[in-house]
Steps between C-alpha positions, in 0.01 A plus 500: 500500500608647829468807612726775714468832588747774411497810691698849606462820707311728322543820678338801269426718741714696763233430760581172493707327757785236407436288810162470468512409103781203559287351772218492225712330240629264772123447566382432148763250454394321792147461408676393114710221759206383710255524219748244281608705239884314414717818514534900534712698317625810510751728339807744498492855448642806637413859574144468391214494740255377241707140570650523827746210566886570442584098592287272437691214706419725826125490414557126451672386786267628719211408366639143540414577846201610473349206278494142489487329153504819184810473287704859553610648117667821417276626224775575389881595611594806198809290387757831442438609839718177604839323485454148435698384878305729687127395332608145493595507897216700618264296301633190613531649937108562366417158433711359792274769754176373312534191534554394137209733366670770327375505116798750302294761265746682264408802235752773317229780732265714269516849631745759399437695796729227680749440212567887513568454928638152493697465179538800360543500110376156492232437260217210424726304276819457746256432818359223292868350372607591903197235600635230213864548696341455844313257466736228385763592747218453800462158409874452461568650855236252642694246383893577632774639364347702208731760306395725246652748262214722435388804306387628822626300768811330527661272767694195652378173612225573725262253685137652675556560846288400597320229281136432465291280686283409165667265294711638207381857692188684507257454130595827334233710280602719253217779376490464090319673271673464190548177306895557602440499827290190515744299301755645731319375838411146343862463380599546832290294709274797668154547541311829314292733651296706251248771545292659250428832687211658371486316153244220549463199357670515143838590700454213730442233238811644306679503824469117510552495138837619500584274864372179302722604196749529745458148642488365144813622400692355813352175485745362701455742785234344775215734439464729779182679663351816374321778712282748425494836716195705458280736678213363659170633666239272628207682553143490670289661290451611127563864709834358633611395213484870346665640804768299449544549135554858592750462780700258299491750176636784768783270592563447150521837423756607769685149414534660178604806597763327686633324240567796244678681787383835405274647818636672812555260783558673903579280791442163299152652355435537147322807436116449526323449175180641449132351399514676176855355450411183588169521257692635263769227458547364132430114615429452813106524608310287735297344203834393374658358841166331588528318142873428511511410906393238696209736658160330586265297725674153588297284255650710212808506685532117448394489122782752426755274714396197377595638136817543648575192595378341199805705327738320733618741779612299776423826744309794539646753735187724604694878474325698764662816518191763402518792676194390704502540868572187662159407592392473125825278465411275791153429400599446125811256554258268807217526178766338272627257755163382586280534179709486246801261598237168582423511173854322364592324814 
């Protein structure tokens, strides 16, 4: 199993400064590159502090400057946010910058908050069929003179320009949680990317459930690589490891509150929850997050992993946005890289 890191700004506080927090990402992912970790990832969104990156190829490109060996993925493009030419080209100028290391994440998005700004009117359902439109017509632009008659998009002949370094273009991930989505992925040729969030180990086993049902029914279809995104705290102490469970059931809480779109948000900010919010929240608690996330000393860290691989995920992407300052991070992600990642070499 390898492993990668995925990471973000996090800004959550107006205090904060947006120079400062990029050179930390840029930092952690060079410690992920020099520590041997096989790729970073990180994603799209827009207008939302809390996940602070509004192109991912940007973050990409130059942080094949700034590293040596990591794979670079978007984790992951929000497919209705982009016409097939444009993603294909930029994508492909991405992988022709890097060198050939560009690894192509694509997901329908998941917040609301961006539909409403982005696409307005659009809901779940059409940015998932918008992603089964894209996704095709990427591959067909790699390869030349591609024309489509679309629900969404429609167009003449059109080649990528320009074309990928990689072979046949960059390996594209598409984020499934459904069996739908798996089957849809296998069927064409893609890598998944699946993440349980905060629902432990029952979701993760039915997560490869549904990807090896998937494979199964496309048997035809070279299987292709699953990875798991999760949250990840390796800690120093059995006191650590309940810090942590807190600061990772605070994130939770305000990634929930992001999700159903209801709270006040000023100058990119959501509005500040409380403790008694926070303590108050129907199913999030740090008992609950230390159970259902990958929070503990590095010994346990492996036994949980190990379980993981034993499933059949071909990668574990170590998801490191938290909330914690950047110290915390550091010390956490060099714990996993020197630890925990022996251990399966």
């Amino acid at each position: 199993m390898k492993f990668s890191l995925f990471a973000h700004m996090e800004r959550i506080s107006p205090d904060q400064d947006e120079k400062q927090l990029y050179e930390e990402f840029v930092e952690l992912c060079q410690i992920a590159d020099r520590g041997g970790m096989s790729a970073v990832w990180t994603g799209e969104h827009h207008g939302m502090n809390f996940t602070i990156s509004p192109n991912p190829f940007l973050n990409l490109i130059d942080l094949a400057r700034r590293t040596k060996n990591v794979r670079l993925g978007t984790g992951t493009v929000i497919a209705p946010f982009w016409h097939p030419i444009r993603l294909a080209g930029e994508a492909a100028m991405t992988d022709l910058i890097t060198d050939g290391r560009l690894e192509l994440g694509i997901a329908r998005g998941a917040y609301s908050f961006e539909y409403e700004r982005m696409m307005p009117g659009m809901d779940a359902w059409e940015a998932g069929q918008r992603m089964r439109e894209l996704v095709p017509a990427v591959q067909g632009l790699w390869k030349g003179d591609y024309a489509q008659e679309g629900e969404f998009h429609s167009f003449p002949s059109t080649t990528s320009s320009p074309k990928p370094m990689q072979e046949n273009g960059p390996p594209i991930w598409v984020a499934a949680r459904d069996p739908n989505s798996h089957e849809f992925a296998v069927a064409n040729g893609c890598n998944v990317q699946v993440t349980p969030l905060w629902q432990g180990d029952a979701e993760i086993e039915s997560l490869m459930g549904k990807f090896n049902d998937a494979c199964a029914k496309f048997p035809d279809v070279a299987r292709p690589k699953i990875m798991l995104l999760q949250h990840a705290y390796v800690a120093d102490s059995p006191e650590d490891v309940k810090r942590a469970a807190e600061e990772l059931n605070r994130f939770y809480c305000y990634f929930g509150a992001w999700f159903k779109n209801e709270r006040d948000i000023n100058q990119g900010l959501i509005a500040p929850l409380s403790d008694e919010e926070i303590a108050a929240h129907p199913f999030y608690s740090p008992e609950a997050i230390e159970r259902d996330l990958v929070i503990a000393e590095p010994a346990s860290v492996i036994e949980r992993l190990k379980k993981y691989e034993q499933l059949g995920y071909d990668e574990y992407s170590f998801w490191i946005d938290s909330s914690m300052d950047f110290d915390r991070k550091k010390a956490s992600l060099e714990r996993f890289i020197n630890d925990v990642m022996p251990a399966f070499a």
